[in-house]
C-alpha positions as CSV (number, residue, x, y, z in Angstrom):
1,X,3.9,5.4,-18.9
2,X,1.1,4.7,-16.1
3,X,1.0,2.8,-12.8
4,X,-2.7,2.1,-11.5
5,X,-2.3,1.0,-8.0
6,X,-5.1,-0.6,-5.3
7,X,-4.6,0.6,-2.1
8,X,-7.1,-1.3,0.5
9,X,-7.1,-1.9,4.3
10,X,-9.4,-1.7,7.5
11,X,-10.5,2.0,8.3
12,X,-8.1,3.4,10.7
13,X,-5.0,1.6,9.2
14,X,-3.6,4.5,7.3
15,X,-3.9,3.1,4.1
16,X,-5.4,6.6,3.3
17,X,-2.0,8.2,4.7
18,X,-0.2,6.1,1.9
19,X,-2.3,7.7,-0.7
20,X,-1.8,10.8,0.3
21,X,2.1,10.6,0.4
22,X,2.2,8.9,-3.2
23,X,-0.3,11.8,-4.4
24,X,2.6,14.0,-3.4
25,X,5.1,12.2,-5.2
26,X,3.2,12.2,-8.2
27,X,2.3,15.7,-8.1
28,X,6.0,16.9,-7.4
29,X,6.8,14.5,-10.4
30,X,4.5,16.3,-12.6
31,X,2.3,13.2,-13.4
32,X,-1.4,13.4,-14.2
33,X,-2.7,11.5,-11.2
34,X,-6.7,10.8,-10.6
35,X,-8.0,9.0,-7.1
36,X,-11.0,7.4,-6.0
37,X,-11.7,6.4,-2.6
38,X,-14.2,4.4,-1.0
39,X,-14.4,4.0,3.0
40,X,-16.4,1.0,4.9
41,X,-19.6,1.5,7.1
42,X,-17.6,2.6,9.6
43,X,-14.8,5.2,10.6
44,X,-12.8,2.2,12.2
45,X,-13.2,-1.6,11.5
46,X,-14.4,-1.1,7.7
47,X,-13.5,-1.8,4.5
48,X,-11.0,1.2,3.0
49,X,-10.0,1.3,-0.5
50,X,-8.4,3.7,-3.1
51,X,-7.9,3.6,-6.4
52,X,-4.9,5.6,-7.4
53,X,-3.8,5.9,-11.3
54,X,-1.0,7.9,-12.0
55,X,0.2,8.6,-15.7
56,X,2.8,10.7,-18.2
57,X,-0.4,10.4,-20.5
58,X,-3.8,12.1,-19.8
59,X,-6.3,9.9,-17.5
60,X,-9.9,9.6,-18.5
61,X,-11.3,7.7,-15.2
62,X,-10.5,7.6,-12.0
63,X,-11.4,4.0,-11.6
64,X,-9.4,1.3,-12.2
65,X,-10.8,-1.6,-14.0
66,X,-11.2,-5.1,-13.6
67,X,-7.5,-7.1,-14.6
68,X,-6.7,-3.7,-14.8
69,X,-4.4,-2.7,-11.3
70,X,-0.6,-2.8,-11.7
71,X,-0.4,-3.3,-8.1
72,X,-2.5,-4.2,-4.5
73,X,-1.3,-2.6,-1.5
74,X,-3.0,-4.4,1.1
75,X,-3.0,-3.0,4.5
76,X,-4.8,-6.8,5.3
77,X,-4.2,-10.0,3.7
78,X,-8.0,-10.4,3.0
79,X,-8.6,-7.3,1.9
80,X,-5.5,-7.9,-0.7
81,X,-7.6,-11.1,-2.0
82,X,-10.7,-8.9,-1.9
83,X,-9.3,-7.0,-4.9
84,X,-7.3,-9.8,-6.6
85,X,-10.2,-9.8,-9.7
86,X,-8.6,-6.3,-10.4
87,X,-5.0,-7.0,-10.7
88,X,-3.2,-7.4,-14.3
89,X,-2.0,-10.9,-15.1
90,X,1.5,-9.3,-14.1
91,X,0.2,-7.8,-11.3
92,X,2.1,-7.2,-8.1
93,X,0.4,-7.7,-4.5
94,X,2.5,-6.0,-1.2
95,X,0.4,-7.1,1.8
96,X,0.9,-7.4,5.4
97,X,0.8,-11.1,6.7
98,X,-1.0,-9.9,9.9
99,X,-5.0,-10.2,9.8
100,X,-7.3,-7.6,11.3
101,X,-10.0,-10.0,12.6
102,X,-13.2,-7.5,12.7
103,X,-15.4,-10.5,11.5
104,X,-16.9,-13.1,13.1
105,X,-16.0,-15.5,10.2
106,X,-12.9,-14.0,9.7
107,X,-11.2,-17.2,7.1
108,X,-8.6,-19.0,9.0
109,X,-5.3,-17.5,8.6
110,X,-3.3,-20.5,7.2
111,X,-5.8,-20.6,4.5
112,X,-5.7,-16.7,3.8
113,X,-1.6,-17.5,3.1
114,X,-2.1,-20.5,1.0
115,X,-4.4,-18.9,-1.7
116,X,-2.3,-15.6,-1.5
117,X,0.5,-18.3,-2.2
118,X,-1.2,-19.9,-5.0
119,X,-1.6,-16.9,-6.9
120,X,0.2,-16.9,-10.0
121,X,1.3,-13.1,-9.3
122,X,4.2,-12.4,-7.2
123,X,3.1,-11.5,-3.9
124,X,5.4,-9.6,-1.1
125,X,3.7,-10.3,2.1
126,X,5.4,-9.4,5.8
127,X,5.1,-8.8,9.1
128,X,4.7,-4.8,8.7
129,X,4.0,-4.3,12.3
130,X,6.6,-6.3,13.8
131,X,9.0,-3.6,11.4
132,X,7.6,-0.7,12.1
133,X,7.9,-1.6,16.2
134,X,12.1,-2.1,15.3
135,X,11.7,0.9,13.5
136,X,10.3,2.9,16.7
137,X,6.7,3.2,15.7
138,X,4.1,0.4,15.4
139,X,1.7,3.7,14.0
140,X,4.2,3.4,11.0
141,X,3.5,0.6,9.9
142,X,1.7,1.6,6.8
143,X,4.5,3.6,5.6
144,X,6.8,0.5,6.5
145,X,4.3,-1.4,3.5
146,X,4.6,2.1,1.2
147,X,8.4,0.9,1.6
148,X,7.9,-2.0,0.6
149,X,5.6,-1.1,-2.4
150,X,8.0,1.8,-3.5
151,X,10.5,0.0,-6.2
152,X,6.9,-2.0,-8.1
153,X,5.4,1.6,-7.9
154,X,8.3,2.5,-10.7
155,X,6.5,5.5,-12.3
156,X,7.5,7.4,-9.2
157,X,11.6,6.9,-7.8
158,X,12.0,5.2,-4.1
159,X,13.5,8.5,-3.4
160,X,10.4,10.5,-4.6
161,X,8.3,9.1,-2.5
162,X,10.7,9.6,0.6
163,X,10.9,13.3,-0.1
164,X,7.5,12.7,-0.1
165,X,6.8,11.1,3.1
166,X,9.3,14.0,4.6
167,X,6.8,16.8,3.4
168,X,3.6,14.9,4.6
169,X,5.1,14.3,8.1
170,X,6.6,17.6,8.6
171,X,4.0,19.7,10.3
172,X,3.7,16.9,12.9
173,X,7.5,17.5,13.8
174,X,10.8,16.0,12.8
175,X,10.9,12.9,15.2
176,X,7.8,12.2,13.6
177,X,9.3,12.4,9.9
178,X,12.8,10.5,11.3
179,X,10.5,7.6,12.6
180,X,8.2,7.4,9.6
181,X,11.8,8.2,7.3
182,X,13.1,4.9,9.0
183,X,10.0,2.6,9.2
184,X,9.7,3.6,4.7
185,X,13.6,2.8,4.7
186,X,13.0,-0.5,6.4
187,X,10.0,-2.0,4.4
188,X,12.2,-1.1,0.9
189,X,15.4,-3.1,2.4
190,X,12.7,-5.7,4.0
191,X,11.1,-5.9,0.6
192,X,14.4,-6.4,-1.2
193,X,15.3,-9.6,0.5
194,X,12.3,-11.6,0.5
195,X,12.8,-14.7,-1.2
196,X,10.0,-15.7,-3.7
C-alpha cells in the first residue's frame, strides 16, 4: 500500500507544519516514508511545496511523478492548480477557497473556482481560515486542511495523525495542542459534510 501526497502553499502558511505532523504519523506507523521539499524565493510570499510518499513497500524516489500524486493539499487554490499535472486520474485535491494574493496578476478568483470545479477529480475546497477562527486559532488553519485531508490520506488512520498532531504541538504547551486538537477535529467533520 502507498499514498504519494502534494503538499503546496505560500511560504509562511504552515504547509511545512503539515508535513511534519504526517511524517510523524507515518514514522509511528512504521511506514517507509521519503520527502522532498522545495521552498519559493522567499521565506514569506513564495511558492512552498513537498512531496511526501509514504509506503508498506520500499520507496526508490522521493519525487513524485507526473499523474503520479494520490492527493494535493493546497494551502492556496492556485497553488493546488499549480500541481494539478501531477495528480492520478483518481486523484483527490483538499484546498482552501481563500487566495493569497502575492501577485500582481493574481487570476480572478471566480475563475480560480470554476476550473478547480471543472476538474474531473473530486475536489474538497473551504474556507479553512474562517474554521480555524471558530476553532480559536486562525494560526491553525493548516492543521484545520490536514483535517480535512486526513480520511483521503487512508494509509495513515484520522486517529494517527491526531496523536500525531498531539506530539508535534506538545513542547509549545497544551492550549496550544487543544487548539490545534480542535481546529484538526473541525476540518475532518467540515470535510465530511461537503456536498460534491
Amino acid at each position: 500500500m502507498k499514498k504519494d501526497i502534494i503538499l503546496c502553499g505560500v511560504g509562511g502558511q504552515g504547509i511545512l507544519s503539515v508535513a511534519t505532523i504526517i511524517g510523524e504519523a507515518a514514522t509511528q506507523a512504521d511506514l517507509n516514508l521519503k520527502q522532498a521539499e522545495v521552498h519559493g524565493m522567499s521565506q514569506r510570499g513564495g511558492d512552498v511545496q513537498s512531496n511526501l510518499r509514504l509506503s508498506t513497500e520500499t520507496i526508490y524516489s522521493d519525487l513524485i511523478q507526473k499523474g503520479g500524486a494520490d492527493i494535493i493539499i493546497s494551502m492556496e487554490p492556485m497553488e493546488a492548480l499549480r500541481y494539478v499535472p501531477y495528480l492520478a486520474k483518481d486523484g483527490v485535491i483538499v484546498t482552501s477557497n481563500k487566495p493569497f494574493v502575492n501577485i500582481p496578476n493574481y487570476p480572478d478568483e471566480q475563475a480560480l473556482f470554476d476550473e478547480l470545479k471543472a476538474l474531473p477529480n473530486e475536489v474538497i475546497m473551504l474556507d479553512i481560515e474562517d474554521i480555524a477562527k471558530e476553532a480559536g486559532s486562525v494560526r491553525s488553519a493548516n492543521v484545520v486542511l490536514l483535517g480535512m485531508a486526513a480520511k483521503y490520506i487512508g494509509i495513515i488512520s484520522t486517529e494517527d495523525l491526531r496523536k500525531a498532531v498531539a506530539t508535534i504541538f506538545a513542547r509549545k504547551g497544551e492550549k496550544v495542542v487543544e487548539a490545534n486538537l480542535k481546529a484538526f477535529d473541525m476540518g475532518a467533520t467540515a470535510a465530511q459534510n461537503v456536498v460534491q
